[in-house]
C-alpha positions in Angstrom: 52.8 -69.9 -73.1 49.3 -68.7 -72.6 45.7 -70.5 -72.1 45.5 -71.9 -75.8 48.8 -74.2 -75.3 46.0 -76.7 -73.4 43.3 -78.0 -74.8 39.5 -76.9 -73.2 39.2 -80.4 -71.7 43.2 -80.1 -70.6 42.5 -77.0 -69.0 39.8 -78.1 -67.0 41.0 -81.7 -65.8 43.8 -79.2 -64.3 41.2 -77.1 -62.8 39.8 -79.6 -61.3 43.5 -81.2 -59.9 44.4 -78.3 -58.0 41.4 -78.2 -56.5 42.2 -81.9 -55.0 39.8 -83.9 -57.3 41.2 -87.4 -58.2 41.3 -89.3 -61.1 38.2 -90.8 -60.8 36.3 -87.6 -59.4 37.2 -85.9 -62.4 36.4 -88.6 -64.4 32.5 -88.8 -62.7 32.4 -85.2 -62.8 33.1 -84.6 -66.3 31.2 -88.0 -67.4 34.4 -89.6 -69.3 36.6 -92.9 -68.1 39.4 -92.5 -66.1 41.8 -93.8 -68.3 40.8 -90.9 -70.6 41.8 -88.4 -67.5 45.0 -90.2 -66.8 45.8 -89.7 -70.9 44.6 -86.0 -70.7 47.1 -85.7 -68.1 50.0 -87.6 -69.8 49.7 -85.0 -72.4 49.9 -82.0 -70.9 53.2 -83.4 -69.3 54.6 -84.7 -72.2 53.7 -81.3 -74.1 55.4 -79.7 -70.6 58.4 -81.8 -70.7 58.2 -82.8 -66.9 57.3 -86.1 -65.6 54.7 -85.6 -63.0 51.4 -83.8 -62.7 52.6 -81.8 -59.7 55.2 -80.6 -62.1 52.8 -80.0 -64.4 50.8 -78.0 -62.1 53.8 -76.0 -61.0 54.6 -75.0 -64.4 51.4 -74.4 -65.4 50.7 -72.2 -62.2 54.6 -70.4 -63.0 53.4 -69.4 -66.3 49.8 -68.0 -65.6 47.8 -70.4 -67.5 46.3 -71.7 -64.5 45.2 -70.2 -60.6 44.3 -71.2 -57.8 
C-alpha cells in the first residue's frame, strides 16, 4: 500500500485529520461542503475495510502512507 491507494483530495482531508481539524475546518479550509469531507472519509474506510476514521488513521499511519 503506498501514497497512490488515496486519492490527492483523500490524502489531504487525512492530513488535515491528524492534525485535529474537524469536519467542517476542513471543509472551510479546502472550500468544499462538509458532507463532501464526511464522503471522502467514508471512502477511505470502506477502501480500508475498518469502520472508523481513527482506524483509518491508524492504518494509514501503520502502513507509511501518512505522518505525523
Amino acid at each position: 500500500m503506498d501514497q497512490h491507494f488515496l486519492t490527492p483530495r483523500e490524502y489531504e482531508i487525512f492530513i488535515l485529520l491528524i492534525k485535529n481539524e474537524g469536519t467542517k475546518e476542513i471543509a472551510n479550509k479546502l472550500s468544499i461542503s462538509e458532507k463532501t469531507v464526511r464522503n471522502h472519509i467514508s471512502n477511505v474506510i470502506g477502501k480500508l475495510g475498518v469502520t472508523s476514521r481513527t482506524q483509518a488513521i491508524i492504518t494509514l499511519m501503520k502502513n507509511g502512507i501518512i505522518n505525523v
